[in-house]
C-alpha positions as CSV (number, residue, x, y, z in Angstrom):
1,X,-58.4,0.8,62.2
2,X,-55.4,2.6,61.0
3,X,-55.4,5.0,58.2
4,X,-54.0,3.3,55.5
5,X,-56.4,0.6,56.2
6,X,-59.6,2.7,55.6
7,X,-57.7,4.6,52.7
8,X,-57.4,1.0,51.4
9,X,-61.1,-0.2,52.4
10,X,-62.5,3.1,50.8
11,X,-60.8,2.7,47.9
12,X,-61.5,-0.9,47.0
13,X,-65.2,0.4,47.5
14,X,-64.8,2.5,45.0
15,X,-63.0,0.2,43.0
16,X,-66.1,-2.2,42.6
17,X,-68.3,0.7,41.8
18,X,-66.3,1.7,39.2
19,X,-66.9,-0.9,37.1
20,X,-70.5,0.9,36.5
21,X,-69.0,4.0,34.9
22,X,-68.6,4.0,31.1
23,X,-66.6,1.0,29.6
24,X,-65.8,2.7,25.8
25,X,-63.5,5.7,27.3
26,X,-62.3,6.6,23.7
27,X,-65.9,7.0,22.8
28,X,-66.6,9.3,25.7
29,X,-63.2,11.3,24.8
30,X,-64.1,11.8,21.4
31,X,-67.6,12.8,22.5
32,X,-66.3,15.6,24.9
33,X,-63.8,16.4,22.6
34,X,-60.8,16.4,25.0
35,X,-59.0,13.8,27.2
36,X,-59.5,14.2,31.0
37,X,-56.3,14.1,32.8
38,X,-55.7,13.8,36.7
39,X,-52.0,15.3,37.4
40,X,-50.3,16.2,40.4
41,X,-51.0,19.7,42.6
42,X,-47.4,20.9,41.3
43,X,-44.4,19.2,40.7
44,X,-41.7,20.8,38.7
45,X,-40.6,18.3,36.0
46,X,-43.2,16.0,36.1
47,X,-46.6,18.1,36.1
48,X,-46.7,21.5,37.3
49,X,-48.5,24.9,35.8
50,X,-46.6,28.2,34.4
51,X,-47.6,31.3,35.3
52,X,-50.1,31.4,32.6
53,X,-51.6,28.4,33.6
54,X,-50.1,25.9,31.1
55,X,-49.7,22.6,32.2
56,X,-45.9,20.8,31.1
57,X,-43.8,18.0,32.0
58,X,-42.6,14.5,32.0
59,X,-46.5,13.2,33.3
60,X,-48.3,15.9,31.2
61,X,-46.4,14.7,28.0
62,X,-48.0,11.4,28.6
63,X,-51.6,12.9,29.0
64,X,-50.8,15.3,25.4
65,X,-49.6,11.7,23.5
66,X,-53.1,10.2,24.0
67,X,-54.9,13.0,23.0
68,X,-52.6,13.3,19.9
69,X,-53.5,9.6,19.4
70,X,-57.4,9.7,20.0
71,X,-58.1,13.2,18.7
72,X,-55.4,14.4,16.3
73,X,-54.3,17.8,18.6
74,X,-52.1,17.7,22.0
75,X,-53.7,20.1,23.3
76,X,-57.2,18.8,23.5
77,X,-56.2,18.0,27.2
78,X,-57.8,19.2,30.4
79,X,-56.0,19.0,33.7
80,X,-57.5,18.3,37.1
81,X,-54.9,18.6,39.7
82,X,-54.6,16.0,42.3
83,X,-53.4,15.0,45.5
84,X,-52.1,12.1,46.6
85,X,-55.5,10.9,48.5
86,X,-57.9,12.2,46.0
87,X,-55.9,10.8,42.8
88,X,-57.7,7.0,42.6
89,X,-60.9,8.2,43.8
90,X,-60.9,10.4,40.7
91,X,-60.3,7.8,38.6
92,X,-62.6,5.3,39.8
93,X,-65.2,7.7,39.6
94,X,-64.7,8.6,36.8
95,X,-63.9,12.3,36.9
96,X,-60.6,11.8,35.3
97,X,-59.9,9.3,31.8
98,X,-56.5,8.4,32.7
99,X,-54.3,9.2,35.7
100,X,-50.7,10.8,34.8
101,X,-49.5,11.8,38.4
102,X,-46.1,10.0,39.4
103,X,-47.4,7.4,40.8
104,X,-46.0,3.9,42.1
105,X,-47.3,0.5,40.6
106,X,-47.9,-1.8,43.3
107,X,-49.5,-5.1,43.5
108,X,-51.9,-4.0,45.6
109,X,-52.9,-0.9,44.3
110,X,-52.7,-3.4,40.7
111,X,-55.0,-5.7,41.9
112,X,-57.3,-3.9,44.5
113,X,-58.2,-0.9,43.1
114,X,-59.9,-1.5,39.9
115,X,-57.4,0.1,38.4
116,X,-54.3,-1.1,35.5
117,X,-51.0,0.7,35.2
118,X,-50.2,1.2,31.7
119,X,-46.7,1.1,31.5
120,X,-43.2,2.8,33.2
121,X,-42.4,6.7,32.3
122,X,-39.9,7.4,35.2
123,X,-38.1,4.6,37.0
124,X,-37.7,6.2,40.4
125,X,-36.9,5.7,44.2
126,X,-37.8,6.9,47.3
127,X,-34.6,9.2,48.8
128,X,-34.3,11.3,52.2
129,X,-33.4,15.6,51.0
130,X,-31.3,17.4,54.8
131,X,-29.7,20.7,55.2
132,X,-26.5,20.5,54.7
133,X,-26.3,22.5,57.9
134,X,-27.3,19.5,59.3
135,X,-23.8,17.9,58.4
136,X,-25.6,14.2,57.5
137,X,-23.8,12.6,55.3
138,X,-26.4,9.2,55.3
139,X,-29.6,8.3,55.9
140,X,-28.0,6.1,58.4
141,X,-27.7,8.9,60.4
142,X,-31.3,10.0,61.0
143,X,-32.3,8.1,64.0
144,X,-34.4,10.1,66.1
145,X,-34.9,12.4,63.3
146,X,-38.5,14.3,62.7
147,X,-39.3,13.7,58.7
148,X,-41.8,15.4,56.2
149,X,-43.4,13.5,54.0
150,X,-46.5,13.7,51.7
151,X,-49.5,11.2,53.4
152,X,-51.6,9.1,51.1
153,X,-48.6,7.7,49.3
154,X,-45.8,4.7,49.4
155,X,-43.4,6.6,51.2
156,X,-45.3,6.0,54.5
157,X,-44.6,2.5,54.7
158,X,-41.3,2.8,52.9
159,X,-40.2,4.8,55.4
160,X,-41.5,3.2,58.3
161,X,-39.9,-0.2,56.5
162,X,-36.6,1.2,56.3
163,X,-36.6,2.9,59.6
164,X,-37.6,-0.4,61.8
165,X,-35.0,-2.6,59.5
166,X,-32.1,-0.4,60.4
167,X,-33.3,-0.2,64.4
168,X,-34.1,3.6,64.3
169,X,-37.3,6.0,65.5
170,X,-38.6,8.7,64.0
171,X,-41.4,10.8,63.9
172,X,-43.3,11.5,61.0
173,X,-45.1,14.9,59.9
174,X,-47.5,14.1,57.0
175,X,-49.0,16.7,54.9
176,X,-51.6,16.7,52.1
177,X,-49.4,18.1,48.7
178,X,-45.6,18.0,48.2
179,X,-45.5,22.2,48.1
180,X,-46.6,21.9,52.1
181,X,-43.9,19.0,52.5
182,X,-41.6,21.3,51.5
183,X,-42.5,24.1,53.3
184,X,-42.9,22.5,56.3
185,X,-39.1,22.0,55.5
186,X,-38.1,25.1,54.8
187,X,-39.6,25.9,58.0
188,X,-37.5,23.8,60.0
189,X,-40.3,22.1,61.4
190,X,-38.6,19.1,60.3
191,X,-35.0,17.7,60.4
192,X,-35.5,15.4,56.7
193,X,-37.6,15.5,53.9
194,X,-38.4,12.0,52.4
195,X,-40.0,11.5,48.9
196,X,-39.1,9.8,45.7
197,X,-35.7,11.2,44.8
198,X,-37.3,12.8,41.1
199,X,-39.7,15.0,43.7
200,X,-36.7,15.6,46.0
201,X,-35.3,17.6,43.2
202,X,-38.1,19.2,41.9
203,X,-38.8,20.3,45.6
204,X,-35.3,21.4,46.2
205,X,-35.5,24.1,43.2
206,X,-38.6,25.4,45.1
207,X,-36.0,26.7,48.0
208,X,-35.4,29.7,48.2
209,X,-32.1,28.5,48.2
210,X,-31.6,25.3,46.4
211,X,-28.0,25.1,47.8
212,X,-28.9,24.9,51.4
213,X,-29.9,21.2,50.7
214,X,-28.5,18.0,49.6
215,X,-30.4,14.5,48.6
216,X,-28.6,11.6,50.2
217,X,-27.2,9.0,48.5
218,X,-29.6,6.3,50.1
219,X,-32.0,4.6,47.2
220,X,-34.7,2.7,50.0
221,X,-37.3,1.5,47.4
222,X,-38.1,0.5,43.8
223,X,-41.0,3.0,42.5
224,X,-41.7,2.6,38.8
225,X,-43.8,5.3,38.2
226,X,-46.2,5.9,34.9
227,X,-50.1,6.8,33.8
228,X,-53.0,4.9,35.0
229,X,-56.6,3.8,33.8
230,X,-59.5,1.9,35.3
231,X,-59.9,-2.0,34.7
232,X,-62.6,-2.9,32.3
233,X,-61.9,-1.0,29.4
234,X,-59.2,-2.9,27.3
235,X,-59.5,-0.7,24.5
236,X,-58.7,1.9,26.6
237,X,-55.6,0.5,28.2
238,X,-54.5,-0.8,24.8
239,X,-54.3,2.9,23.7
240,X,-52.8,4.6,26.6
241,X,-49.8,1.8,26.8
242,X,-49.2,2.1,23.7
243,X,-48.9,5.6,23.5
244,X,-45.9,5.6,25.9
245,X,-44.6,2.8,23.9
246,X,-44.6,5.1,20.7
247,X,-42.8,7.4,22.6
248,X,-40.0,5.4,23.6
249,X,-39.9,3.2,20.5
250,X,-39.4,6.7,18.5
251,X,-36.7,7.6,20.5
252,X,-34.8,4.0,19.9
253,X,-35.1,4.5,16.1
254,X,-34.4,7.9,16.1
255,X,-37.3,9.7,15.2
256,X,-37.8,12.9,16.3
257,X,-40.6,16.1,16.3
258,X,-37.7,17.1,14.4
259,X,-37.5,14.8,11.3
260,X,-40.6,12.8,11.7
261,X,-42.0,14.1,8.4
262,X,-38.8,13.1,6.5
263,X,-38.7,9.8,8.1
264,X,-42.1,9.3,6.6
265,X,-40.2,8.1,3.6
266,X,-38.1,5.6,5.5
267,X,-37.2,2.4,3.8
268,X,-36.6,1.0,7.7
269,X,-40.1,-1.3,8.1
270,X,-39.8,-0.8,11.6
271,X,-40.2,2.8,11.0
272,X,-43.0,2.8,8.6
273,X,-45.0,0.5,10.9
274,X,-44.7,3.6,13.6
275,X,-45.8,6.7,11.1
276,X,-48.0,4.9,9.0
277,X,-49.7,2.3,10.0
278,X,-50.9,-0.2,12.9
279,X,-54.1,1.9,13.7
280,X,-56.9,-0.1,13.0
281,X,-55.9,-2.4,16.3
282,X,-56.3,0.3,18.4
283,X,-59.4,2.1,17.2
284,X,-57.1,5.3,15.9
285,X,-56.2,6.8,12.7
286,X,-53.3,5.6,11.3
287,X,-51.4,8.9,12.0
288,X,-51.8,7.9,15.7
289,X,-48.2,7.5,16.3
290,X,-47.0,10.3,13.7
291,X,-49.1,12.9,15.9
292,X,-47.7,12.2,19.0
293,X,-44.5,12.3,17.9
294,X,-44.8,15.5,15.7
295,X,-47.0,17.2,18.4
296,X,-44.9,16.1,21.6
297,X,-41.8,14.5,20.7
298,X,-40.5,10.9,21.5
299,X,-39.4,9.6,25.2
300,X,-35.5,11.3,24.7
301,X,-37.1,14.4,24.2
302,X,-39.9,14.6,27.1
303,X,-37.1,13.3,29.7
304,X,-34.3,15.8,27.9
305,X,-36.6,19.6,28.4
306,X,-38.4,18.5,31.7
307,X,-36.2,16.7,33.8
308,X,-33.3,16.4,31.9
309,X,-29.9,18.3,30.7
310,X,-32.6,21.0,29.5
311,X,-33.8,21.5,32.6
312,X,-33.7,23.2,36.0
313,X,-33.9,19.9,37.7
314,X,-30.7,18.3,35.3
315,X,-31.1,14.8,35.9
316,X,-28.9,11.5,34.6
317,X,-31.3,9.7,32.6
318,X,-29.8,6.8,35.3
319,X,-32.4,3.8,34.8
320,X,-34.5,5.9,32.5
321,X,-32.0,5.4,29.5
322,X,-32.9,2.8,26.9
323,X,-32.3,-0.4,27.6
324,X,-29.1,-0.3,24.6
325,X,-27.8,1.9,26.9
326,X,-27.7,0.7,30.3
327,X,-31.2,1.7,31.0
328,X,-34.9,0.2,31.6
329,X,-37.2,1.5,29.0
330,X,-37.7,-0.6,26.9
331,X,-41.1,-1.2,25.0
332,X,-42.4,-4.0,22.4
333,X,-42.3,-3.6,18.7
334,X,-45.0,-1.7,17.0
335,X,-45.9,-4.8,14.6
C-alpha cells in the first residue's frame, strides 16, 4: 500500500468519525469565546508568526473575518499551526473550527474527507524555484533532476503527473513543513524546489539570498486555495463562506477599513445590505459584515499588505483580481 493510499484510508476514517463531534460550531465558538484556527507551520504572506508571536497574513485574515463576524473582535482567534499531514486530521477531530492553511480543493479531498471548502482566497499554481547557478531557463529542463518538495500535499502527484507526461525522471526528497523544503534547498541537497508558486515566493525571501534563485515560468496545475470546515454543520459553512464573500464584495464596491463608517450612510442598496443588514440568515448580528471590514479590511486590502505591492513577497494580483478586472474573485450578492 502506498503512502498516499493510507494517508487517504486514514483520513476518510476520520472523516466518518467526524460526523460525531459537535454539529452547532458557532455555538461552541461563542461558548469558548474565541474561533479555533488551524494555519500553516510558517508561510510568509499567507500565515506565518512575528517575532512576538502574532499571527498575520492572507489565510490568517480569513480566520480574524469569522471571528469579527461570530464574536464582534478579530482578535478573539487562536492559532494552531499545522503541517500538511496533520491539517484534516485536526479538523475532523475537531481540534480546530475551520481550517485556513493554503490548501487545494479537490474532489477528492471534497468528497472523501468529511470535509467542505468554503470558498477561493488565492487562485494559485504549482511552480518549480532553481538556482540561477543552475542556468535552467524551464522546467523542461529538469530531467534527471533531484526536487524538494513538502509530502502530504498535491504537489506529489502533480509533480509525478507532469514529470511522466513530458518523459522525464526525477527523484523526489519529501519533507514534513515548507521551512525544511527550503532548507533542504538551500543546502544543495536538491537541484529544484517544487511548490505552489505563492510558497515559492514566500520561501525564496527566507534565502539568505533571495537573488540566488529564480521561479520558472512553468504553471503545472490549477490549485484554488481557501479556508475549510467539516461537513454537517451548514450553519457553519454558511458563515465562513460568507465571510470571504464580504470581503471581496467590499472591495468591489469600494468599501474600505478606511471609510466603512462613512459608507454607513450610503444611499447605494447594495451597500447598505453589506453594513447593516442580512444577519439574521446567518445567526450573526447585523454588524457582521461592518466588523470584518472595519477590523480586517476587505479582499484588496488583505492581498495588497501580505502578498501584495505592500509586501516583501510583491505579487500581481494575476487571477486574484476581481473579476471586472481580468481576475477570478468573484462572490454572490449579499441580498
Amino acid at each position: 500500500m502506498s503512502k498516499i493510499t493510507s494517508t487517504l484510508l486514514l483520513s476518510s476514517a476520520l472523516a466518518l468519525a467526524a460526523n460525531t463531534v459537535s454539529a452547532d460550531t458557532l455555538d461552541s465558538v461563542k461558548s469558548k469565546g474565541f474561533l479555533q484556527c488551524g494555519v500553516s507551520t510558517g508561510l510568509p504572506g499567507f500565515s506565518n508568526a512575528d517575532k512576538s508571536g502574532n499571527w498575520k497574513g492572507l489565510d490568517v485574515d480569513v480566520c480574524r473575518a469569522v471571528a469579527a463576524a461570530t464574536l464582534g473582535d478579530a482578535n478573539k482567534v487562536k492559532f494552531t499551526p499545522l503541517t500538511a499531514k496533520e491539517r484534516f486530521t485536526a479538523l475532523q477531530s475537531g481540534e480546530i473550527d475551520m481550517l485556513s492553511r493554503n490548501t487545494t480543493w479537490t474532489l477528492t479531498r471534497d468528497a472523501s474527507l468529511g470535509l467542505n471548502f468554503a470558498g477561493v482566497n488565492y487562485y494559485d499554481g504549482q511552480g518549480f524555484m532553481v538556482s540561477k547557478n543552475l542556468g535552467v531557463k524551464s522546467a523542461l529542463e529538469l530531467d534527471g533532476a533531484a526536487v524538494c518538495l513538502q509530502a502530504g500535499t498535491t504537489t506529489e502527484l502533480n509533480l509525478a503527473d507532469y514529470f511522466r507526461e513530458n518523459g522525464m525522471k526525477y527523484k523526489a526528497i519529501t519533507y514534513d513543513t515548507s521551512d525544511a523544503t527550503v532548507k533542504g534547498f538551500e543546502a544543495g541537497r536538491c537541484d529544484v524546489l517544487t511548490s505552489d508558486q505563492s510558497q515559492l515566493y514566500a520561501l525564496r525571501i527566507k534565502l539568505k539570498d533571495p537573488k540566488s534563485a529564480v521561479v520558472l515560468p512553468e504553471v503545472i496545475s490549477k490549485e484554488p486555495l481557501g479556508p475549510v470546515v467539516r461537513q454537517g454543520d451548514d450553519k457553519w459553512f454558511n458563515i465562513v463562506k460568507w465571510s470571504l464573500f464580504a470581503m471581496v464584495n467590499a472591495e468591489e464596491m469600494g468599501v474600505t477599513s478606511k471609510n466603512v463608517d462613512s459608507m454607513k450612510n450610503s444611499k447605494n442598496p447594495g451597500i447598505a445590505r453589506l453594513l447593516g443588514g442580512q444577519g439574521e440568515k446567518l445567526g450573526l448580528s447585523d454588524d457582521w459584515a461592518y466588523n470584518i471590514i472595519k477590523q480586517v479590511g476587505n479582499y484588496g486590502e488583505s492581498f495588497e499588505r501580505n502578498v501584495g505591492m505592500g509586501s516583501p513577497l510583491k505579487i500581481s494580483r494575476g487571477l486574484n483580481a476581481l473579476w471586472k478586472k481580468g481576475g477570478l474573485q468573484y462572490a454572490p450578492p449579499i441580498r
